[in-house]
N, C-alpha and C positions, 0 to 999 in steps of 0.2 A: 363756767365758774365752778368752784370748787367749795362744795355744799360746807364744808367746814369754815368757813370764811365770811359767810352767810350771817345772818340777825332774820327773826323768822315771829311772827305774830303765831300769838297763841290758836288764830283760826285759819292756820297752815297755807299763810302764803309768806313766801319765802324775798330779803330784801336786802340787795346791793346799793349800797349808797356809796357815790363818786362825786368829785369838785370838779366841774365845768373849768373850760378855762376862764369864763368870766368868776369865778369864786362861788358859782351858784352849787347848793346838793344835790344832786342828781339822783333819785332813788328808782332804781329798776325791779319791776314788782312781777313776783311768775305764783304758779302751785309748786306745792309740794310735790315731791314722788309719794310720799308716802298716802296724800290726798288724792291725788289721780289715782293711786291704786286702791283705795278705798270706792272710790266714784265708779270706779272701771268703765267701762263703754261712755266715752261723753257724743253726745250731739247735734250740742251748741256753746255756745259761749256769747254774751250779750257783755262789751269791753265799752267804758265811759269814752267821751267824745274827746278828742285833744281841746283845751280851751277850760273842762270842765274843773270848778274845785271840789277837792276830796276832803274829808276828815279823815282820821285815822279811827278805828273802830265802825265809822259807818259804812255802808254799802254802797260800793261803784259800779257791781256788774253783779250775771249769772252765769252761773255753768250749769248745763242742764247735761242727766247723763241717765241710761235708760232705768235708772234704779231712784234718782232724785233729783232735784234743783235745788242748788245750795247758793248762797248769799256769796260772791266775791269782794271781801273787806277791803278799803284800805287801809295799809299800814300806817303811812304818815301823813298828817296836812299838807296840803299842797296842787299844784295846778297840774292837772295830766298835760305833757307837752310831746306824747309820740304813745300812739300805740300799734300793737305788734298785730297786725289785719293780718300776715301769715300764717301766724299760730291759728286764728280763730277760721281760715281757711282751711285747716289742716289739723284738727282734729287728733287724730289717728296719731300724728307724728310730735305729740306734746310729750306724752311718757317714757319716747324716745329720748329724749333732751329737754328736760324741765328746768336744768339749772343756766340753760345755754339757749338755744334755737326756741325755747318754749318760754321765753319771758314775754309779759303779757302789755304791763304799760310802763313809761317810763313818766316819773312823777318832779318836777320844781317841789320843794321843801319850802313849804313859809314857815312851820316853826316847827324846831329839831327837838322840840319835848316829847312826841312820840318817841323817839328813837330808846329812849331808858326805857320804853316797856317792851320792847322789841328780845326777845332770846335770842341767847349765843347756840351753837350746835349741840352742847353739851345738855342744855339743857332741854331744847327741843326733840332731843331724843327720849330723854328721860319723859318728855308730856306723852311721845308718840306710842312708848311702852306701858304707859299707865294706861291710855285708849286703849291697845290691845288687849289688856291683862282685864277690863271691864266687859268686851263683846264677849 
């Protein structure tokens, strides 16, 4: 997928949202690049169970990496309906392909009111240079 295309919560996980053929929102939720290369070395990932519901803002997983464990948000309400068990197999090969092969779960949408708090690329870059311009 093509990071500019993207809508991206402000705790840098990044969000593809699709119409099913049934009319349903289909939201596909990964890391960032620029958060895996903050993280660098991961060596786990703890991914919510298909069935489970999310909020947006609260936490569905971990990512553990030899420098921290950080909180995995979700982006928007909704039912996890598929998650990506290769990625969390595979580690090493996420920062390879974050926006493609490294998506992590894919989420049913009960209500599209996250999605306004969701950034566009433009602006997600501009949060990613202010982080840097602070370390």
């Amino acid at each position: 997928m093509n990071p500019e295309e993207l809508r991206y919560a402000k705790t840098h996980e990044w969000v593809h949202v699709e119409t099913d053929a049934s009319g349903r929102k289909i939201a596909t939720v990964g890391i960032t690049a620029f958060a895996l290369e903050a993280l660098t070395d991961l060596v786990f990932i703890d991914l919510p169970e298909v069935g489970r519901s999310v909020q947006a803002g609260v936490p569905m997983g971990e990512v553990e990496s030899v420098k921290a464990v950080s909180d995995l948000y979700s982006p928007v309400d909704g039912e996890v309906i598929e998650v990506n068990t290769g990625a969390a197999d595979q580690l090493d090969k996420l920062p390879e392909d974050p926006y493609g092969a490294g998506w992590l779960v894919k989420i049913k949408i009960t209500d599209e009111a996250g999605l306004k708090d969701l950034l566009d690329y433009q602006a997600y870059q501009k949060q990613c240079a202010e982080e840097m311009s602070e370390q």
